[in-house]
Gaussian input, Z-matrix of N, CA and C with variables (Angstrom, degrees):
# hf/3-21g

backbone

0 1
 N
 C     1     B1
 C     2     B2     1     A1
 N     3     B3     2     A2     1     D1
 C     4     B4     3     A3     2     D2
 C     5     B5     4     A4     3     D3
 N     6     B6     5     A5     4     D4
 C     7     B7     6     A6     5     D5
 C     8     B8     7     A7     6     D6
 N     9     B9     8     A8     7     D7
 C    10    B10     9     A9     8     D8
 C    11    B11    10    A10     9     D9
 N    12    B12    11    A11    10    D10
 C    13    B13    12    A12    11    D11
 C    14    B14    13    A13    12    D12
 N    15    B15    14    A14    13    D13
 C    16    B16    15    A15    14    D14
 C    17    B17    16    A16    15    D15
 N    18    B18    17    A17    16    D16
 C    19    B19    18    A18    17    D17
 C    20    B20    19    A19    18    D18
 N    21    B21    20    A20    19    D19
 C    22    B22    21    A21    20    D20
 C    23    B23    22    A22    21    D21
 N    24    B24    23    A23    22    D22
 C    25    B25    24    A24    23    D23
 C    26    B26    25    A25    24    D24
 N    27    B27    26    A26    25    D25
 C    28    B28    27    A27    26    D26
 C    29    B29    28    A28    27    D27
 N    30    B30    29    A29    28    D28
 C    31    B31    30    A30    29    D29
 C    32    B32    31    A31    30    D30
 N    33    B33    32    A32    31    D31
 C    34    B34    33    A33    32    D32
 C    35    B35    34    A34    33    D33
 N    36    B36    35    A35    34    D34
 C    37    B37    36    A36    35    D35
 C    38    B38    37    A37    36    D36
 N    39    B39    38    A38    37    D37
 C    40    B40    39    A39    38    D38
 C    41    B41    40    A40    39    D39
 N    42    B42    41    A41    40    D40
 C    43    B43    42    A42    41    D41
 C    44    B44    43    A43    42    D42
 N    45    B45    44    A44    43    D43
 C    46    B46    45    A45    44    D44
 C    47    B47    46    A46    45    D45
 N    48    B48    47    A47    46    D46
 C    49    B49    48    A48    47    D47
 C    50    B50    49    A49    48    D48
 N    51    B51    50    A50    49    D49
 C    52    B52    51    A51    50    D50
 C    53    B53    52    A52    51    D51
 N    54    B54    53    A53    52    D52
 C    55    B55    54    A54    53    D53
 C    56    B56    55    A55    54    D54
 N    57    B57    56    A56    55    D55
 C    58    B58    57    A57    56    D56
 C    59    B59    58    A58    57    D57
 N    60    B60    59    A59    58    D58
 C    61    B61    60    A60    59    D59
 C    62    B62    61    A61    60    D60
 N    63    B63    62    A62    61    D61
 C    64    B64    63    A63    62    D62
 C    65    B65    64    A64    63    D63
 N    66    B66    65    A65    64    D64
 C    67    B67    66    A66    65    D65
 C    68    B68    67    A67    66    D66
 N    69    B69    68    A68    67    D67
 C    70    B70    69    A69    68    D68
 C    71    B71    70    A70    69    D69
 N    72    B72    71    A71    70    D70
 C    73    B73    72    A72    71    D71
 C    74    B74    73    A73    72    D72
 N    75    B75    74    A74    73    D73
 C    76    B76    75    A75    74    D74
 C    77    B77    76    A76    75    D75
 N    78    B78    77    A77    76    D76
 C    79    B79    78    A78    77    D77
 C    80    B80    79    A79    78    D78
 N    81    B81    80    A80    79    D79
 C    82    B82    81    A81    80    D80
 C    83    B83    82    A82    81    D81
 N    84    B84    83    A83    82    D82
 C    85    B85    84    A84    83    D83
 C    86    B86    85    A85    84    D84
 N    87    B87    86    A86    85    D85
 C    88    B88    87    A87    86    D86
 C    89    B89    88    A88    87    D87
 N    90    B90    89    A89    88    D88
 C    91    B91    90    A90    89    D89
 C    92    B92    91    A91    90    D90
 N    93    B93    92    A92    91    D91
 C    94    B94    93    A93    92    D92
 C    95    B95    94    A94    93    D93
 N    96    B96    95    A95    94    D94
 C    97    B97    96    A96    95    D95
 C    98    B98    97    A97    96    D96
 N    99    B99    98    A98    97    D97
 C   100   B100    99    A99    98    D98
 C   101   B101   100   A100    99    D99
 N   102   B102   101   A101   100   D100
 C   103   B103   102   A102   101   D101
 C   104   B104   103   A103   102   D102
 N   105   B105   104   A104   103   D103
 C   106   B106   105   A105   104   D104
 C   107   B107   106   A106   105   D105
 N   108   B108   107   A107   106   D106
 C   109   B109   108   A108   107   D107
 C   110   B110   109   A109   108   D108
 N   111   B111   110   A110   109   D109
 C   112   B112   111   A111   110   D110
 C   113   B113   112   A112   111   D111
 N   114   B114   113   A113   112   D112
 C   115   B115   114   A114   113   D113
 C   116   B116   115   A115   114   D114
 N   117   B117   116   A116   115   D115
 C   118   B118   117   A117   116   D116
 C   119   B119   118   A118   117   D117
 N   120   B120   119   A119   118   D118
 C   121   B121   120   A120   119   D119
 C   122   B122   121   A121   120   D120
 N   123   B123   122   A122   121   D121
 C   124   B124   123   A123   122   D122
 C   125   B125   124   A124   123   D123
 N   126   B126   125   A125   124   D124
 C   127   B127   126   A126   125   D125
 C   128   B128   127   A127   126   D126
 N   129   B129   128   A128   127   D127
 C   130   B130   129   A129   128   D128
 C   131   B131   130   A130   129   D129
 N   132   B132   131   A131   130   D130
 C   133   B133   132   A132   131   D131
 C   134   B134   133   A133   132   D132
 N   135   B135   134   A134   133   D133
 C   136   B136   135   A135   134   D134
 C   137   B137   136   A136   135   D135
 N   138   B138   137   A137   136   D136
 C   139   B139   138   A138   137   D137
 C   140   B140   139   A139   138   D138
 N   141   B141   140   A140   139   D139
 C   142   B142   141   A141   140   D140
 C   143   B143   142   A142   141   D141
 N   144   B144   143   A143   142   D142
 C   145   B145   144   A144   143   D143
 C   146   B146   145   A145   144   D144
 N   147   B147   146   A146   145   D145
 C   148   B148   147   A147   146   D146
 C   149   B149   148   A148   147   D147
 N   150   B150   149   A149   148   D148
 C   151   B151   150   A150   149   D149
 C   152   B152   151   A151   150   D150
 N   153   B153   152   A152   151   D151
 C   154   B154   153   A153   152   D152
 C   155   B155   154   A154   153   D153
 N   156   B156   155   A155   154   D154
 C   157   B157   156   A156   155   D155
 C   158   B158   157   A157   156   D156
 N   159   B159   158   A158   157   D157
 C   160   B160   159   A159   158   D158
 C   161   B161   160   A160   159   D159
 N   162   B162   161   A161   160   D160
 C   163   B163   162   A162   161   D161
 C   164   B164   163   A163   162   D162
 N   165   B165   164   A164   163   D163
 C   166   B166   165   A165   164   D164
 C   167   B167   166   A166   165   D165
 N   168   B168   167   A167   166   D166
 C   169   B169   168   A168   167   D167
 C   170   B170   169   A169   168   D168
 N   171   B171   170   A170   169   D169
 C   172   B172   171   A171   170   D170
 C   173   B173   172   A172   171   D171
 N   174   B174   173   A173   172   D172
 C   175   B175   174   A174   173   D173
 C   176   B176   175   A175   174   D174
 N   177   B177   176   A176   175   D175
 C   178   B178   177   A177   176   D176
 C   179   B179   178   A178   177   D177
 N   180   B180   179   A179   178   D178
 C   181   B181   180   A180   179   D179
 C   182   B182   181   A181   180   D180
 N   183   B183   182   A182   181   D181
 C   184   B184   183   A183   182   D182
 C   185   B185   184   A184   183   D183
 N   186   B186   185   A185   184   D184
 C   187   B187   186   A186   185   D185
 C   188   B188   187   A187   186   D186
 N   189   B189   188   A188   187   D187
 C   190   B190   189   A189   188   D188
 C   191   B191   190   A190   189   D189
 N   192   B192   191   A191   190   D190
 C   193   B193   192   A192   191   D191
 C   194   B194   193   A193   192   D192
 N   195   B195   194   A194   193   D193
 C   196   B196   195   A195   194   D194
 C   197   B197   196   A196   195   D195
 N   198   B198   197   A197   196   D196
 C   199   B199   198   A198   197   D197
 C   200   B200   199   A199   198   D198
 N   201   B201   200   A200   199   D199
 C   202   B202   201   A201   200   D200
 C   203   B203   202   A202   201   D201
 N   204   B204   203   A203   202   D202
 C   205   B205   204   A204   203   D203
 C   206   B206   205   A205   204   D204
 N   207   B207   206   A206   205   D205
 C   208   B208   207   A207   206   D206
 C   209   B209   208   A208   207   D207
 N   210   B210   209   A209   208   D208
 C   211   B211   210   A210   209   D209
 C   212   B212   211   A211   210   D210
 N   213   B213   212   A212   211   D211
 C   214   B214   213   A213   212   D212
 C   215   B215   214   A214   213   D213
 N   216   B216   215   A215   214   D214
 C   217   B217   216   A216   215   D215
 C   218   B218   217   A217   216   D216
 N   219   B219   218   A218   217   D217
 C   220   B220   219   A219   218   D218
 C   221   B221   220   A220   219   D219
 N   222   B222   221   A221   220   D220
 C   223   B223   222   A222   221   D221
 C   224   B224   223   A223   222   D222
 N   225   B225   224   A224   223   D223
 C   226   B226   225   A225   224   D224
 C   227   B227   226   A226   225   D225
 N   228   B228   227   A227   226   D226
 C   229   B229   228   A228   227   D227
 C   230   B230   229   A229   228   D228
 N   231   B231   230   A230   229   D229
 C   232   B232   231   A231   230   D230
 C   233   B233   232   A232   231   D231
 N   234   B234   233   A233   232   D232
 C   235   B235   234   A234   233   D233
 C   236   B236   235   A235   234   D234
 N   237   B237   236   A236   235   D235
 C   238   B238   237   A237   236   D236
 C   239   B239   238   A238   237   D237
 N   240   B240   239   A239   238   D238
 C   241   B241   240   A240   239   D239
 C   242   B242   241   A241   240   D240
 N   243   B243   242   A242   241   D241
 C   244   B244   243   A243   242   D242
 C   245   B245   244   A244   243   D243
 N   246   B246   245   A245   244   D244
 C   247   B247   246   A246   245   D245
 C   248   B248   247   A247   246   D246
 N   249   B249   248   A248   247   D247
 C   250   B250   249   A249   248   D248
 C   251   B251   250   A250   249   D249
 N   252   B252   251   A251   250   D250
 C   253   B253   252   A252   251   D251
 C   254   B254   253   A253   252   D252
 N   255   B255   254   A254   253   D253
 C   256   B256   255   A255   254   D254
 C   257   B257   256   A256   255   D255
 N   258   B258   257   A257   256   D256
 C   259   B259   258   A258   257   D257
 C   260   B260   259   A259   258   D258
 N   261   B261   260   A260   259   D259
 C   262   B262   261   A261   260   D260
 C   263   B263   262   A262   261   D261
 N   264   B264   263   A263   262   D262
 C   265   B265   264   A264   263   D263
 C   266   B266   265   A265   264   D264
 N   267   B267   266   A266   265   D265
 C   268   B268   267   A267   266   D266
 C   269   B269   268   A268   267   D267
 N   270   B270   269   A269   268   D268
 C   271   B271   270   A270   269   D269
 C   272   B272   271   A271   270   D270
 N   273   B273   272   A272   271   D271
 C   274   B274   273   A273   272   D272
 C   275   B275   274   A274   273   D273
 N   276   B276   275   A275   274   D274
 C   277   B277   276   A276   275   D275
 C   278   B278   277   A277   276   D276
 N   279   B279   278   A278   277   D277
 C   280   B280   279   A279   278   D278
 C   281   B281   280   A280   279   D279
 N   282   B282   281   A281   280   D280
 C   283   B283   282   A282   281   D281
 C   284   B284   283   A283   282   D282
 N   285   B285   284   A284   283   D283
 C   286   B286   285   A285   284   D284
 C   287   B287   286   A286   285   D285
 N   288   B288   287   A287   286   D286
 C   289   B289   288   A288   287   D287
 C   290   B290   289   A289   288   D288
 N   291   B291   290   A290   289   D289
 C   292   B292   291   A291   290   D290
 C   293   B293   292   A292   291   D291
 N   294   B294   293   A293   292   D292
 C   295   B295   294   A294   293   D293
 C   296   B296   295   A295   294   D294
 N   297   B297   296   A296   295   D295
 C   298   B298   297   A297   296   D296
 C   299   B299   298   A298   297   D297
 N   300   B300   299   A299   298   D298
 C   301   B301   300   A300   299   D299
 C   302   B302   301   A301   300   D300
 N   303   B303   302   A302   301   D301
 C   304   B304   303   A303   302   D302
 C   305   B305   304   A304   303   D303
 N   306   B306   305   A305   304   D304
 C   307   B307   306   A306   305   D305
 C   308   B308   307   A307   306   D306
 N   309   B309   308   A308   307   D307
 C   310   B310   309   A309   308   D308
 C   311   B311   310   A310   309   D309
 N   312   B312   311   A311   310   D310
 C   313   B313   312   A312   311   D311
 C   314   B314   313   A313   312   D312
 N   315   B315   314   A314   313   D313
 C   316   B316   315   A315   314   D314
 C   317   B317   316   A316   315   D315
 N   318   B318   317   A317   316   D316
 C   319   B319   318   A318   317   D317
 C   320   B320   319   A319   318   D318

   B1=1.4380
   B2=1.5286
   B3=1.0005
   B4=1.9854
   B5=1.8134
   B6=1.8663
   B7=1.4443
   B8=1.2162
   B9=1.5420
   B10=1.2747
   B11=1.9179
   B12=1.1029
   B13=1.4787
   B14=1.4614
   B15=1.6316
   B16=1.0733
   B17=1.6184
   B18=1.6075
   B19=1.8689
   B20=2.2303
   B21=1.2897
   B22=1.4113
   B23=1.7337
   B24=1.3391
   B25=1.3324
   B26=1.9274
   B27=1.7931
   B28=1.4894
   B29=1.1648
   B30=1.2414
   B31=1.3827
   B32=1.4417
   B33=1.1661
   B34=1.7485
   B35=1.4888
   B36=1.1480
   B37=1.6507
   B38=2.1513
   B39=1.4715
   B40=1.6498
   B41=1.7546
   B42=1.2136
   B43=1.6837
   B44=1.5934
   B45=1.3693
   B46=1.7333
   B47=1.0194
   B48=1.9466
   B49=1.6708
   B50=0.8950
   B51=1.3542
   B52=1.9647
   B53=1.1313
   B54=1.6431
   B55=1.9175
   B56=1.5274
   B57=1.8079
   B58=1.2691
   B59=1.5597
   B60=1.3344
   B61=1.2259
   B62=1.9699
   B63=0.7761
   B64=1.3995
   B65=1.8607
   B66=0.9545
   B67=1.7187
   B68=1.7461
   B69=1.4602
   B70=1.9987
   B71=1.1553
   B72=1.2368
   B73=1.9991
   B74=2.1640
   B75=1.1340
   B76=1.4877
   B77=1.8912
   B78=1.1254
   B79=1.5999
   B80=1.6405
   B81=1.7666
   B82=1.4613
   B83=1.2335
   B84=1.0687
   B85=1.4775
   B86=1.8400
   B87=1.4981
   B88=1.5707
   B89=1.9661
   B90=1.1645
   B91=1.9113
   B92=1.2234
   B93=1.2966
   B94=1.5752
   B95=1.1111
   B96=1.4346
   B97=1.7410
   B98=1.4319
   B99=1.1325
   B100=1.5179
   B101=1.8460
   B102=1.0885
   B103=1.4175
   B104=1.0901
   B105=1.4332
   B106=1.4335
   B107=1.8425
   B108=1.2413
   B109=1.2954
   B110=1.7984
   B111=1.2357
   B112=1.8466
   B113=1.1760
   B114=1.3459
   B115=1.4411
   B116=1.3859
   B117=1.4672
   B118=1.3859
   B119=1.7066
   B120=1.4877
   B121=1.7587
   B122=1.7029
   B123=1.3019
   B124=1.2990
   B125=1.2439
   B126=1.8923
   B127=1.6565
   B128=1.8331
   B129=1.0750
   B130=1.6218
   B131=2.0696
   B132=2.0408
   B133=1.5052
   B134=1.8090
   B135=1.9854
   B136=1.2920
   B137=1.6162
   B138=1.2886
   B139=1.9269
   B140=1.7152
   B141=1.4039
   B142=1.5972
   B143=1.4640
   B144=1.3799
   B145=1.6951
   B146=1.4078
   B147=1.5308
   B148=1.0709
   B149=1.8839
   B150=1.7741
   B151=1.2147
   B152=1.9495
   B153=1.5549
   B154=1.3102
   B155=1.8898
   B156=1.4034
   B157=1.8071
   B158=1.9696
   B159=1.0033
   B160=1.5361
   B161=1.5279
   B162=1.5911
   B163=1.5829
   B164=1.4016
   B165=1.3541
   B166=1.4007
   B167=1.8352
   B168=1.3135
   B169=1.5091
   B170=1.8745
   B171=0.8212
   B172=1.5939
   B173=1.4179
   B174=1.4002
   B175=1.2382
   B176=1.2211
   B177=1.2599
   B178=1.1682
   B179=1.6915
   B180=1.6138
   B181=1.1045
   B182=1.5254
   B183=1.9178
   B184=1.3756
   B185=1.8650
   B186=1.2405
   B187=1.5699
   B188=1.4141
   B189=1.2041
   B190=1.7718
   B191=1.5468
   B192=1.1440
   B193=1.9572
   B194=1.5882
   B195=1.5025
   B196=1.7458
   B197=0.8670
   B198=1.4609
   B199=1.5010
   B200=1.3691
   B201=1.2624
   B202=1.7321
   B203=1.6419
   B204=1.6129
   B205=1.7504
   B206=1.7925
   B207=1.5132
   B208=1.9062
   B209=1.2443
   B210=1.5794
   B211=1.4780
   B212=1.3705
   B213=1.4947
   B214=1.6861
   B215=1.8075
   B216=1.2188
   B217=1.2490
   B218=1.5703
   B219=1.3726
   B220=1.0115
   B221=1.4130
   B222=1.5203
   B223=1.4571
   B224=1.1469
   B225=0.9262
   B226=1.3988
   B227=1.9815
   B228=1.4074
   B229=1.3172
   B230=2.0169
   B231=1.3953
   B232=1.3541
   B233=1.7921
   B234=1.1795
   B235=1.4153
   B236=1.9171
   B237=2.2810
   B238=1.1280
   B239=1.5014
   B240=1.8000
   B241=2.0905
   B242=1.7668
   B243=1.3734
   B244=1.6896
   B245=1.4093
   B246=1.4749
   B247=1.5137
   B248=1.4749
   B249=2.1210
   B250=0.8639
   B251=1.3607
   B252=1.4349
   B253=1.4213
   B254=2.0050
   B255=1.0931
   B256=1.7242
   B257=1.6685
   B258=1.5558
   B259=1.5106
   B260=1.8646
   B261=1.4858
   B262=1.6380
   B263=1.5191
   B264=2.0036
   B265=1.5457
   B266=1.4981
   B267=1.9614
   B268=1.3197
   B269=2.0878
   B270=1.8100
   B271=1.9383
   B272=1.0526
   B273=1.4058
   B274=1.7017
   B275=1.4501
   B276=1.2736
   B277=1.3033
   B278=1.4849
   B279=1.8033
   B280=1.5699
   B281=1.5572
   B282=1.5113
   B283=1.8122
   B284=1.5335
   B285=1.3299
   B286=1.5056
   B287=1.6644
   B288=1.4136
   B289=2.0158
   B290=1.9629
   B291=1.3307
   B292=1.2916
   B293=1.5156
   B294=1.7420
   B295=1.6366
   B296=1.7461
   B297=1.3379
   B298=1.7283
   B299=1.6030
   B300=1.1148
   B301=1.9471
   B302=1.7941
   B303=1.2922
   B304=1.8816
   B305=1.1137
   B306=1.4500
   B307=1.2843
   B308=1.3934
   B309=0.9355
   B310=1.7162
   B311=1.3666
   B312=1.5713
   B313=1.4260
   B314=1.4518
   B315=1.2321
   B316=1.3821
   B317=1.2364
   B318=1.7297
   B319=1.3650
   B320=1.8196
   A1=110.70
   A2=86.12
   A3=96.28
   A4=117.64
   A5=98.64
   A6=114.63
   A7=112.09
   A8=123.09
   A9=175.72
   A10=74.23
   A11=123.83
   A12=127.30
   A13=122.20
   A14=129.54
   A15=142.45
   A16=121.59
   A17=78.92
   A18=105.90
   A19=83.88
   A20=112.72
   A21=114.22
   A22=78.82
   A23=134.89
   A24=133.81
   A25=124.51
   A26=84.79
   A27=86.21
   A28=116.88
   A29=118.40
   A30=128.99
   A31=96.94
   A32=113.44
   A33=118.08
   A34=109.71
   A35=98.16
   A36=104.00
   A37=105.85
   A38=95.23
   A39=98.26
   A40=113.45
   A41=113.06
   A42=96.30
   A43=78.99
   A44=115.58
   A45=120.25
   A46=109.94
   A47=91.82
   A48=108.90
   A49=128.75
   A50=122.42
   A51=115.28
   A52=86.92
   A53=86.20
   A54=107.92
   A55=95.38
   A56=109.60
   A57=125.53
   A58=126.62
   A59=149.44
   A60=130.49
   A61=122.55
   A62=108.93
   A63=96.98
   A64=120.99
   A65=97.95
   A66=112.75
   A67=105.87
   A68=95.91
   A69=103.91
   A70=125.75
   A71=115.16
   A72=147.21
   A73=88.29
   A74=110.52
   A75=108.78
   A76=121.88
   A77=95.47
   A78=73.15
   A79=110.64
   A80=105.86
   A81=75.96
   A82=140.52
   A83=132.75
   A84=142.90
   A85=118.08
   A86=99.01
   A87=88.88
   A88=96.21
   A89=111.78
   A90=104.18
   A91=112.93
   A92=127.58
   A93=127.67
   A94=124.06
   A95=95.86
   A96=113.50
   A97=106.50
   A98=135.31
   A99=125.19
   A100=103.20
   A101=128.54
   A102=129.25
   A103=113.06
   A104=129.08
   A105=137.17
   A106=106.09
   A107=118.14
   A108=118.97
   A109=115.21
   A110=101.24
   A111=110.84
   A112=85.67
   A113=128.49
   A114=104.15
   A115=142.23
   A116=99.01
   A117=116.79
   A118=103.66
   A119=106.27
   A120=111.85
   A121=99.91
   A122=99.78
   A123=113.97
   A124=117.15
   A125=121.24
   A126=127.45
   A127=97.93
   A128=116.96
   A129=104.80
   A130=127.50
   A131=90.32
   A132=80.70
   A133=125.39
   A134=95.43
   A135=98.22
   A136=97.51
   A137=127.75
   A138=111.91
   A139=89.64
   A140=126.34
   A141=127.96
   A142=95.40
   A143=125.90
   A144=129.48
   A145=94.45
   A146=132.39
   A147=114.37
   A148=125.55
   A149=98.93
   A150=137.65
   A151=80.63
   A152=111.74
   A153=124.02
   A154=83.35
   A155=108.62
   A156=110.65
   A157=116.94
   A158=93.48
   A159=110.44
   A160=124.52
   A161=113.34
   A162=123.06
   A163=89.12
   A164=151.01
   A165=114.84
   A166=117.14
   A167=98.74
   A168=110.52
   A169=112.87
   A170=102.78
   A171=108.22
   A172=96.57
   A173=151.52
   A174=147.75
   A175=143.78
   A176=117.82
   A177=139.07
   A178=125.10
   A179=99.37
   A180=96.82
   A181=155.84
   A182=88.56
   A183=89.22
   A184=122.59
   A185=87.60
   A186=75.41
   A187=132.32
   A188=112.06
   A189=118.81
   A190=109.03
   A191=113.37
   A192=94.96
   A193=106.05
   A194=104.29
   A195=89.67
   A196=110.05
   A197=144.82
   A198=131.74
   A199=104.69
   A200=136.95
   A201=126.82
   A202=112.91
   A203=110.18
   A204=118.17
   A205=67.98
   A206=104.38
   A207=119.30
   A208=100.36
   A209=118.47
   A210=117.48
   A211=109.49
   A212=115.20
   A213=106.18
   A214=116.20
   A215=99.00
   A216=101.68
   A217=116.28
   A218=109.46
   A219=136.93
   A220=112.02
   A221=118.05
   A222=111.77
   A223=130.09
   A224=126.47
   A225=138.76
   A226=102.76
   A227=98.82
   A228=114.31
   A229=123.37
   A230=99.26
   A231=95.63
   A232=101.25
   A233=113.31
   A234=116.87
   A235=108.65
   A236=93.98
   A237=88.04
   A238=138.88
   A239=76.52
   A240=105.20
   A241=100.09
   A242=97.34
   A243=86.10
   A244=100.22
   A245=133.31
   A246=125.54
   A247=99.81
   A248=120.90
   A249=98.64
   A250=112.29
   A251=115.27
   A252=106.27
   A253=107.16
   A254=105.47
   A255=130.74
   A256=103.69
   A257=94.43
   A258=89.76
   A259=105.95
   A260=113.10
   A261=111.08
   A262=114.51
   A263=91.03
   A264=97.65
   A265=132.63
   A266=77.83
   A267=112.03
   A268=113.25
   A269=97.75
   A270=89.97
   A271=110.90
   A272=123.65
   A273=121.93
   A274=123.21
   A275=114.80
   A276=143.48
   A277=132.71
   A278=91.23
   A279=122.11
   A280=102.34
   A281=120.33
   A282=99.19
   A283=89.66
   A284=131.69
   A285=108.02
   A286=120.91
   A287=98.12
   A288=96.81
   A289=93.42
   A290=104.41
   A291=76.85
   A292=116.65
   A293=114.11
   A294=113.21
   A295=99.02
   A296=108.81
   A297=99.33
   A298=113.03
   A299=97.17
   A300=103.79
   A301=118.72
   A302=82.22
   A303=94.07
   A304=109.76
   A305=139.89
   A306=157.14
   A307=113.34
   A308=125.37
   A309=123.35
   A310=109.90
   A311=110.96
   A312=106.02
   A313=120.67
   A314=145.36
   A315=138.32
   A316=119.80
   A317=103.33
   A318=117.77
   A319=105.53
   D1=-37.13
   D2=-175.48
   D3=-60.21
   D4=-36.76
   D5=163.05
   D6=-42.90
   D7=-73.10
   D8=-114.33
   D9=-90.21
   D10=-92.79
   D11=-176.14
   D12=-48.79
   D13=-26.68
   D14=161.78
   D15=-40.83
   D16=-47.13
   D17=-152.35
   D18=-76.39
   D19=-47.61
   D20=-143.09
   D21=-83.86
   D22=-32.12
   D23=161.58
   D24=-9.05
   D25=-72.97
   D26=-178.26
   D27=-106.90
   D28=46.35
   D29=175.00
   D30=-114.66
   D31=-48.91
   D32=-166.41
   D33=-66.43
   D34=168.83
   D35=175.79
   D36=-69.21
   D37=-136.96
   D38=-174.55
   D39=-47.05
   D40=142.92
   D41=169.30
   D42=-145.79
   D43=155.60
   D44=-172.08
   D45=-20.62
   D46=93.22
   D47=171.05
   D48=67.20
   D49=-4.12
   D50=-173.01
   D51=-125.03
   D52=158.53
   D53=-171.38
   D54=-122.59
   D55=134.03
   D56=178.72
   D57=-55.83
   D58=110.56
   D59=171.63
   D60=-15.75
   D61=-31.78
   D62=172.23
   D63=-82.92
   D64=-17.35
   D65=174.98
   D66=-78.69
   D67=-46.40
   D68=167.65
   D69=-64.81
   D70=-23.07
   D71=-171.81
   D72=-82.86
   D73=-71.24
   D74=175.98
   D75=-71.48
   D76=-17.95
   D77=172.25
   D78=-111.66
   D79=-0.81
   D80=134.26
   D81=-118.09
   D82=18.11
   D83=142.58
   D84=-48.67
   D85=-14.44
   D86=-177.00
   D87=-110.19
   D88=-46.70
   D89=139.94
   D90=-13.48
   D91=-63.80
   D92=-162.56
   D93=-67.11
   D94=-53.29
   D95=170.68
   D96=-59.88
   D97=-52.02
   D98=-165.48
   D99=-78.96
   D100=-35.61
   D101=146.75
   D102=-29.14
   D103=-76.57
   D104=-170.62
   D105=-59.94
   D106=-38.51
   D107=173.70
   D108=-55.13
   D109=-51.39
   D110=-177.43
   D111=-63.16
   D112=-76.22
   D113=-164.07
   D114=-26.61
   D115=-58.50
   D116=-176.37
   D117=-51.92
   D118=-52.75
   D119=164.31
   D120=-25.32
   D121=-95.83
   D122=-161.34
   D123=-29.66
   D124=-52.84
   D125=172.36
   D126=-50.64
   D127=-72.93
   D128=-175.12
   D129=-38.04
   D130=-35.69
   D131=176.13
   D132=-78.26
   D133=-17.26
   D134=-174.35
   D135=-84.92
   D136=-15.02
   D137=-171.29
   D138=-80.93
   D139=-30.81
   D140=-177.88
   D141=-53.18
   D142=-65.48
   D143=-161.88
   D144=-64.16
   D145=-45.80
   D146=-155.43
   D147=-84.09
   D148=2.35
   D149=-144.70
   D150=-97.95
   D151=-60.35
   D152=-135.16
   D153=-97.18
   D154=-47.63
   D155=164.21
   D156=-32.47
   D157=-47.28
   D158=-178.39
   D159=-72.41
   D160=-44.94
   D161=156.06
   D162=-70.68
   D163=-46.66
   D164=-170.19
   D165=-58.42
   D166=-53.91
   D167=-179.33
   D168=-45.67
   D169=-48.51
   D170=-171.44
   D171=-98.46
   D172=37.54
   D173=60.04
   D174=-11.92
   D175=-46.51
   D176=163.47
   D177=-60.20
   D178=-62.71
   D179=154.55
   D180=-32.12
   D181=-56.57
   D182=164.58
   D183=-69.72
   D184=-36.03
   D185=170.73
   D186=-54.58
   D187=-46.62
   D188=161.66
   D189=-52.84
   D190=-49.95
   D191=179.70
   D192=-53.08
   D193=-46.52
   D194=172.18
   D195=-61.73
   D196=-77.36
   D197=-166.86
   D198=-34.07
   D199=-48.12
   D200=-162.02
   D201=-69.97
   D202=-11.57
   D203=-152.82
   D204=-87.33
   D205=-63.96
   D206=-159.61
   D207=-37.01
   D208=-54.29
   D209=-166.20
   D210=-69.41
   D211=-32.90
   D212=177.61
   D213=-76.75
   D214=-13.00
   D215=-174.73
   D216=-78.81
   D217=-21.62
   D218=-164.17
   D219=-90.05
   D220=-54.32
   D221=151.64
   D222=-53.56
   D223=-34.39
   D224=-162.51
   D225=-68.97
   D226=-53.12
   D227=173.38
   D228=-63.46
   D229=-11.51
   D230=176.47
   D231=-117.73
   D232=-36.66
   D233=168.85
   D234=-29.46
   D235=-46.65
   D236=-172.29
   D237=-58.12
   D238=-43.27
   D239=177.84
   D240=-42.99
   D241=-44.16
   D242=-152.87
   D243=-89.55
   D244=22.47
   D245=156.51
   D246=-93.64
   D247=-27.07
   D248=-160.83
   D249=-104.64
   D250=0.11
   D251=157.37
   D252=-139.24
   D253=112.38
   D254=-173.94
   D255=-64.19
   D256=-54.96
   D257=-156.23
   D258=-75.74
   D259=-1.88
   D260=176.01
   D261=-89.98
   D262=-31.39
   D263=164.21
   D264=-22.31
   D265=-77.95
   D266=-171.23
   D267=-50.07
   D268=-53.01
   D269=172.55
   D270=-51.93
   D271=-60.41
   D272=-179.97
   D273=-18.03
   D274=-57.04
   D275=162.72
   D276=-18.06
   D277=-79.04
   D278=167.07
   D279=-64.47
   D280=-33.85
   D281=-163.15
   D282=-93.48
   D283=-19.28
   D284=173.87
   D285=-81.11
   D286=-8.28
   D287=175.94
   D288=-91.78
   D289=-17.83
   D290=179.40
   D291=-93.32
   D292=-16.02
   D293=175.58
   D294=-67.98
   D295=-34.80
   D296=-176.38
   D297=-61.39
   D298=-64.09
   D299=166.53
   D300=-18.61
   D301=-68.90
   D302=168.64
   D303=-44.98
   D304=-69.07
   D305=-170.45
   D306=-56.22
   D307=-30.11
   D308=179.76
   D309=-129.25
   D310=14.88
   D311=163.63
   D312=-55.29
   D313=154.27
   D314=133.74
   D315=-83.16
   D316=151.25
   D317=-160.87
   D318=-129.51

């Protein structure tokens, strides 16, 4: 008889407080699955960020190559003026050291 109760022991579900290997076998198999579920979440939200990070960056970029063409274009075009005319240069020059002068004089 004593067999008899042993045997029906670890077959059954709870018996004082302890849980059967097959009850440990399913909850963690259902652990797993919900593990494996977040994950998969998480890989999809991080390839999304890492997707939208990347059109930001090479956005950027292009915008700076434009800004760098504008800015060279831009020197280039006043560099020119002022080889090709000196003497407007040159007033330009004198009346802005002299509006600055004025301006931060003390009084």
């Amino acid at each position: 008889m004593i067999e008899n109760t042993r045997a029906s022991a670890t077959n059954s579900g709870p018996v004082g407080g302890h849980t059967t290997t097959a009850g440990v076998d399913r909850l963690a198999a259902g652990a797993h699955s919900g593990i494996h579920t977040a994950a998969e979440a998480a890989h999809r939200v991080v390839d999304s960020a890492d997707e939208a990070a990347n059109h930001a960056t090479d956005a950027m970029a292009r915008a700076g190559n434009k800004a760098g063409v504008k800015g060279e274009e831009l020197y280039a075009a006043g560099a020119g003026y002022m080889r090709d005319h000196p003497v407007v240069t040159l007033g330009a020059a004198v009346a802005a050291g002299y509006l600055l002068s004025r301006l931060l004089a003390t009084r």
